[in-house]
C-alpha positions as CSV (number, residue, x, y, z in Angstrom):
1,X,17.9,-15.7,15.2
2,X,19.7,-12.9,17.9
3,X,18.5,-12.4,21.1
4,X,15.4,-9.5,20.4
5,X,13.9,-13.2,18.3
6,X,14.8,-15.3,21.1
7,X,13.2,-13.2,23.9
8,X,9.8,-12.2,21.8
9,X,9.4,-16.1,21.2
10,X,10.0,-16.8,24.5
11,X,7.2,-14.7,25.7
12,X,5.2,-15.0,23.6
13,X,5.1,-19.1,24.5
14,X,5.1,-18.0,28.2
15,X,3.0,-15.1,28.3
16,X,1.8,-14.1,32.0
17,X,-0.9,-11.3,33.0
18,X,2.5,-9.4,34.6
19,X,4.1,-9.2,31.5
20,X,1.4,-8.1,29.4
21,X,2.8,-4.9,28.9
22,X,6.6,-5.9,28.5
23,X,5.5,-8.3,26.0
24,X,3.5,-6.0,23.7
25,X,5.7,-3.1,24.2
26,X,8.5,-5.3,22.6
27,X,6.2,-6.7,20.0
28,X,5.8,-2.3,19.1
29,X,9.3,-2.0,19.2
30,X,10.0,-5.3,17.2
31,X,7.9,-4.2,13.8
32,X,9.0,-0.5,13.9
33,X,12.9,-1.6,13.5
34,X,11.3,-4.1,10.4
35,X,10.6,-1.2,8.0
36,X,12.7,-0.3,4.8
37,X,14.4,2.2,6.5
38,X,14.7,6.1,4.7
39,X,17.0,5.5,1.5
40,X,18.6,8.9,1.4
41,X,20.3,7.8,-2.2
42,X,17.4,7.4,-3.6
43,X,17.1,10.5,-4.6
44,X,20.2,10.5,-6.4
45,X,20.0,7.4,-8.6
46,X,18.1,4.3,-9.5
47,X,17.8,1.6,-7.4
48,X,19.2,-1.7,-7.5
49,X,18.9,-5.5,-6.1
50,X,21.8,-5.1,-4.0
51,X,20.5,-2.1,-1.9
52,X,18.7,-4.7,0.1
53,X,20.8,-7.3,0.2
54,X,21.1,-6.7,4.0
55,X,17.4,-6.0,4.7
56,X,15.8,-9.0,2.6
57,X,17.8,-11.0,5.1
58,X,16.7,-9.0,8.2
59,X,12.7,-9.2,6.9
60,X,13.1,-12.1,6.2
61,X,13.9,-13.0,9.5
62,X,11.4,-10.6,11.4
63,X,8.8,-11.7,9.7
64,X,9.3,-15.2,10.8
65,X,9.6,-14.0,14.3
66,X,6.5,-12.5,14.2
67,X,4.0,-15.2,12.5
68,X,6.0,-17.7,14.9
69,X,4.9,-15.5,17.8
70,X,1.1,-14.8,16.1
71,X,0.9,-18.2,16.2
72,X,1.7,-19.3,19.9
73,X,-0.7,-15.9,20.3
74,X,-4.1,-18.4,18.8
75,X,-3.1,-21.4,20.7
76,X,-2.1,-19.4,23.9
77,X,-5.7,-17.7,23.9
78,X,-9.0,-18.8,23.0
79,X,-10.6,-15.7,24.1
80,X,-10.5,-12.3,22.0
81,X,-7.7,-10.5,23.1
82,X,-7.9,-6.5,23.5
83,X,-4.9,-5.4,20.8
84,X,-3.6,-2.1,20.8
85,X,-4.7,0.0,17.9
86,X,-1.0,1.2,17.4
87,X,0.3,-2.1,17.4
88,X,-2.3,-3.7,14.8
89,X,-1.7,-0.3,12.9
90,X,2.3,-1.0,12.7
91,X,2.0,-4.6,11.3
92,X,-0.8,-3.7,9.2
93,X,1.8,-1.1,7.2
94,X,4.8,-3.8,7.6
95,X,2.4,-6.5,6.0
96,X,2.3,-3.7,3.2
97,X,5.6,-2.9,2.4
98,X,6.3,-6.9,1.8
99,X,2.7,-8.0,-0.2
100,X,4.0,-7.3,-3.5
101,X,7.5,-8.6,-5.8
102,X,9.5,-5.8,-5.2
103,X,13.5,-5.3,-4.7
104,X,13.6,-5.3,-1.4
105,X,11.0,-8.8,-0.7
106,X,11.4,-12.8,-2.3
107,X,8.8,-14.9,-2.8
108,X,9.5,-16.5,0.7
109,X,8.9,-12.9,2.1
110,X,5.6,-12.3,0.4
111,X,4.4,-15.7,1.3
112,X,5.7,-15.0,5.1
113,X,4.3,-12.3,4.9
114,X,0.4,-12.9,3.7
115,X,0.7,-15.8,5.8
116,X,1.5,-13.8,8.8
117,X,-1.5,-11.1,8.2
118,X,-3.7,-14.6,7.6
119,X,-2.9,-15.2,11.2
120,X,-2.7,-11.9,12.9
121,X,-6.1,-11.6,11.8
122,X,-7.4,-14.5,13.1
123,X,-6.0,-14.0,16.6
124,X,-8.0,-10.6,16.5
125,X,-10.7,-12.4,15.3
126,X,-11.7,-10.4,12.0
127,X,-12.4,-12.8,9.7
128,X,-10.8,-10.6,6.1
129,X,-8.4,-7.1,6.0
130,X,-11.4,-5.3,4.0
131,X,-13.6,-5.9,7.6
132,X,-10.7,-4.9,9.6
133,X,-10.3,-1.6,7.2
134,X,-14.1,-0.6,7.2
135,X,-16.2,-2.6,10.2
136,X,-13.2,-2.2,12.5
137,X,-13.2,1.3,13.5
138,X,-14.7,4.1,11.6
139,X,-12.2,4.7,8.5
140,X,-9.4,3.1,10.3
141,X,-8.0,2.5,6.6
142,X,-8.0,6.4,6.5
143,X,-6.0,6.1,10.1
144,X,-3.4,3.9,8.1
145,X,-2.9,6.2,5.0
146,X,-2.6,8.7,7.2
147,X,-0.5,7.2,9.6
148,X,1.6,6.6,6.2
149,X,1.6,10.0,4.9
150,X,4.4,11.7,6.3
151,X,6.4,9.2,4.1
152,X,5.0,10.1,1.1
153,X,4.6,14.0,0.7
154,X,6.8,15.7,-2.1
155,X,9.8,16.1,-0.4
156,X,10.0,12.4,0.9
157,X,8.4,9.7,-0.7
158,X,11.4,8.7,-2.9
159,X,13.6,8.2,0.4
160,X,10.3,5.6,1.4
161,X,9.8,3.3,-2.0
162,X,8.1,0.8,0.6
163,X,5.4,3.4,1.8
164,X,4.5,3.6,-1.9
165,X,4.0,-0.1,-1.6
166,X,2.5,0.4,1.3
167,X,0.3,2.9,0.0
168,X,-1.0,0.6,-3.1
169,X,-1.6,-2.2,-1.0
170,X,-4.3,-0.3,0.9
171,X,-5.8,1.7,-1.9
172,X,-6.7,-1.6,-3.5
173,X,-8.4,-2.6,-0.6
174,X,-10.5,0.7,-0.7
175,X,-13.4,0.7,-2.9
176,X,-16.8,2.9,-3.4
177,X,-18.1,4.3,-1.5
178,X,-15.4,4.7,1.3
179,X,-12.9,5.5,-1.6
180,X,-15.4,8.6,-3.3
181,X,-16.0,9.9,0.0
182,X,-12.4,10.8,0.9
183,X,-10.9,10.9,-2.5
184,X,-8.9,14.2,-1.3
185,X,-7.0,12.2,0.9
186,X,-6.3,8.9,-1.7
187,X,-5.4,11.1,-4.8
188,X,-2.3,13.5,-3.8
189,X,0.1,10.9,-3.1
190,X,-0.8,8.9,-6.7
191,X,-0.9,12.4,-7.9
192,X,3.2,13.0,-6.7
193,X,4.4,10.0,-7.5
194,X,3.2,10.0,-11.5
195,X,5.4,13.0,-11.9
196,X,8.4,11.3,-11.4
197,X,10.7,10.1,-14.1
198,X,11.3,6.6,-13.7
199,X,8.9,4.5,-15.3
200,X,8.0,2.0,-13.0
201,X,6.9,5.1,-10.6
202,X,4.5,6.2,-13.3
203,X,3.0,3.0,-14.1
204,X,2.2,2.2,-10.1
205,X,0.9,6.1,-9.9
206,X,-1.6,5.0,-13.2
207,X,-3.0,2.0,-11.7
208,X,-3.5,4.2,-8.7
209,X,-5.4,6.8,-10.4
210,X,-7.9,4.5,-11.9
211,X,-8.3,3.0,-9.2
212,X,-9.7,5.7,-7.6
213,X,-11.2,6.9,-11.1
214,X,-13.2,3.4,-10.7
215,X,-14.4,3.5,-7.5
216,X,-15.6,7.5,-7.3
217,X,-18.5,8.9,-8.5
218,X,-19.4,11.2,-11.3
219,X,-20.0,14.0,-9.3
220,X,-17.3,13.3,-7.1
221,X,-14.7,13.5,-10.2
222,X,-16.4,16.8,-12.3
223,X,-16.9,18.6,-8.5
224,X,-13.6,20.9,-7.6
225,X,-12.3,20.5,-11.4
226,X,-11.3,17.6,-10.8
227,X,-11.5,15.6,-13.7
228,X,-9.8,18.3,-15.2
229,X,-7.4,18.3,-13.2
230,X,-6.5,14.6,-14.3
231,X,-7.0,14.8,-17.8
232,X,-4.4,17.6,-17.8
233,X,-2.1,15.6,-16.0
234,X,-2.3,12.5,-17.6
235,X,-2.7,14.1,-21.6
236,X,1.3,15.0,-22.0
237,X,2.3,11.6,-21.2
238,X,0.3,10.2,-24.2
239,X,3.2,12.0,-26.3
240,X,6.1,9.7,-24.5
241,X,4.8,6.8,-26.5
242,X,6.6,4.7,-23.5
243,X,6.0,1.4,-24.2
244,X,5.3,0.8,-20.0
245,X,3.5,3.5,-19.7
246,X,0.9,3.8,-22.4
247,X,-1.0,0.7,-22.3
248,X,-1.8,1.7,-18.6
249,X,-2.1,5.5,-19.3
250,X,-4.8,5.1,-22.2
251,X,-6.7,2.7,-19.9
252,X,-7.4,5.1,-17.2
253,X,-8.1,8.2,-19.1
254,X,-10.4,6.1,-20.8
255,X,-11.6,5.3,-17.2
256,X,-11.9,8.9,-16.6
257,X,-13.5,10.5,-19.6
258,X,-16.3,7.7,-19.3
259,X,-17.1,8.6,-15.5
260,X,-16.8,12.6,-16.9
261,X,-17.8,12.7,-20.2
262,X,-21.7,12.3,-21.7
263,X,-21.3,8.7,-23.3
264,X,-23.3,9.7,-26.2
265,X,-20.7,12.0,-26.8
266,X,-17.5,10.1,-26.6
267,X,-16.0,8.1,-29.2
268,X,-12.8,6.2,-28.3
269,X,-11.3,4.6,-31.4
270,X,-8.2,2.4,-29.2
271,X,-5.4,0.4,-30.7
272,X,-3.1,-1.2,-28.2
273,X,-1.1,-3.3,-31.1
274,X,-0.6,-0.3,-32.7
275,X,0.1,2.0,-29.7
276,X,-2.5,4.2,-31.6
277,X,-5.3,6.3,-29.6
278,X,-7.4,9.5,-30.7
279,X,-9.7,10.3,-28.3
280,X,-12.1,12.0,-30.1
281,X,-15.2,14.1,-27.8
């Protein structure tokens, strides 16, 4: 534990009305320093466990700073406490980038972690994430993607493999309708990432897709071309035969030709054993 753990702990077991500020300014400046920082290499080459080797320690850490902190937050105040919107915005997309097994989190950090939105939640007094999303503020799970966004445009997202984390950790907390109403600003970055080579990129962006396939409408999927558009995307990959990929890939396109498609007209014949599909319409 170095001194910024020390002093946050400290205050946060102390906490008077004159240090309000001091204490939540360092609480800001606490999480932003806990992000997987930009991974310039990444662009370069696979990565591998001992990228993180440093940061899994330094999460590790900051996390338990913070649910220690969260925690003599409940028992300090009994009232509800006006939090900054920034501030729950900034744990809200750390407690993304550590939900899931990934190479830079442990078991111990996901657990921290859930446990640490658990209690952050309950010292704001929202009872689940999906009411903080959606009953909150107005679309503040819109406010977080787009918060997020800068991370994951074109040019950037494979310095940021957290946001994309990030990014399916709230999607999957987005359902219909929220999800078909602002499908334009859900489907670009699932979109980006499924054209990359490496396999495990595809896959996430796949699970994505029909995830939004799921939870849109009809109209909301044939309006702008854009079930077109995803068909015409997804169709090449068929051809890979990728092991990974296609059990995933045939799922959602079957997702999306039964939201696009006149059932009567549709006949799927599917054999996952086989790695078979004709999609026949």
């Amino acid at each position: 534990m170095d001194d910024k753990d020390k002093e946050l702990i400290f205050l946060s077991e102390s906490l008077e009305s004159d240090r309000h500020a001091l204490f939540w300014s360092q609480v800001k400046e606490f999480i932003s320093i806990s992000y997987l920082p930009e991974l310039k290499f990444a662009e370069e080459r696979f990565l591998v466990p001992e990228d993180f080797v440093e940061h899994k320690l330094l999460i590790n850490r900051n996390l338990k700073t913070l649910s220690l902190v969260t925690k003599n937050l409940i028992k300090k105040f009994t009232d509800n406490v006006n939090v900054d919107d920034e501030i729950i915005q900034l744990l809200i997309l750390l407690c993304g980038e550590n939900m899931d097994d990934e190479l830079w989190t442990t078991k111990e950090i996901v657990k921290t972690t859930e446990n640490l939105l658990d209690d952050f939640l309950k010292f704001i007094n929202i009872s689940n994430l999906k009411k903080l999303l959606f009953e909150y503020k107005v679309n503040f799970a819109f406010t977080l993607l787009t918060k997020l966004r800068p991370k994951l445009l074109k040019d950037s997202w494979k310095r940021f493999p957290a946001a994309i984390s990030c990014y399916k950790f709230l999607l999957f907390h987005i359902e219909s309708p929220h999800l078909s109403e602002n499908i334009d600003s859900v489907l670009p970055t699932a979109l980006i990432v499924l054209d990359d080579h490496v396999v495990s990129n595809r896959v996430i962006a796949i699970k994505c897709i029909e995830h939004i396939i799921n939870n849109s409408t009809s109209t909301d999927l044939t309006l702008l071309g854009r079930g077109n558009l995803l068909y015409k995307t997804m169709e090449p990959l068929i051809h890979f035969r990728d092991p990974e990929v296609f059990p995933a890939l045939i799922s959602c396109i079957i997702a999306l030709l039964t939201k696009t498609e006149h059932p009567e007209e549709l006949k799927v014949v599917f054999n996952l054993t086989d790695n078979k599909c004709l999609l026949l319409c």
